[in-house]
C-alpha positions in Angstrom: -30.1 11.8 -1.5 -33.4 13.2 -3.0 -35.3 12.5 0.3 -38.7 11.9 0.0 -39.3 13.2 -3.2 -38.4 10.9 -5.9 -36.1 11.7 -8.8 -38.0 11.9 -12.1 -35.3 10.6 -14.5 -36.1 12.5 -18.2 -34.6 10.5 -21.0 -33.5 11.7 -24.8 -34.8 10.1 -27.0 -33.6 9.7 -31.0 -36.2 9.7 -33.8 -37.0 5.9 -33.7 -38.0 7.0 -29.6 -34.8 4.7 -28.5 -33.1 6.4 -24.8 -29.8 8.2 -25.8 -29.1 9.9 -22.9 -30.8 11.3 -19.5 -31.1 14.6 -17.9 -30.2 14.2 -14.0 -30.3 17.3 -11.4 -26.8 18.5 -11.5 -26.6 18.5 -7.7 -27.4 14.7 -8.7 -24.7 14.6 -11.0 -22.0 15.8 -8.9 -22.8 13.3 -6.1 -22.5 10.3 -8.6 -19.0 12.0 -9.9 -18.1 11.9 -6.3 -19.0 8.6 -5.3 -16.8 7.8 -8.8 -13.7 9.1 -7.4 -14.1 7.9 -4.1 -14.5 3.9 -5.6 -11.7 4.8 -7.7 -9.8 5.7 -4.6 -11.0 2.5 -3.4 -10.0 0.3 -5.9 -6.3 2.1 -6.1 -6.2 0.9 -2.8 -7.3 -1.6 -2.4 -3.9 -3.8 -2.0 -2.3 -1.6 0.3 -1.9 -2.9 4.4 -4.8 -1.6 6.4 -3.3 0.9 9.2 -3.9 0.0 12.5 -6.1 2.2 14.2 -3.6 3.8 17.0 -1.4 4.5 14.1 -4.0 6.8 12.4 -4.3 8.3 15.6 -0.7 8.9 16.3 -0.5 10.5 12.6 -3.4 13.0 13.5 -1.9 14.0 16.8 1.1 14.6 15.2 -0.5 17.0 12.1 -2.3 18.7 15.0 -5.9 16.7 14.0 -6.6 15.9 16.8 
């Protein structure tokens, strides 16, 4: 993540001094959108059968993975 140095959040603020938004490192922001997708992934499919391990590695011998 940020490693040792901590992230200083910076918030925006409306007239009455009440948080409307906060500015994030965009490096930080991309991460987050990533880890988005991949729990949306996730949650797609998460009803499907797991695949058994020597299937996945039958599939990648046979794309040339491994």
């Amino acid at each position: 993540m940020e490693g040792p140095q901590r992230l200083r959040e910076r918030y925006i603020v409306d007239a009455a001094g009440r948080k409307q938004g906060v500015i994030i490192p965009v490096a930080r922001y991309r991460r987050l959108l990533e880890d988005l997708r991949d729990l949306a992934v996730v949650a797609e499919r998460r009803e499907e059968a797991p695949v058994p391990l020597d299937e996945i590695k039958v599939r990648l011998k046979e794309d040339g993975i491994l």
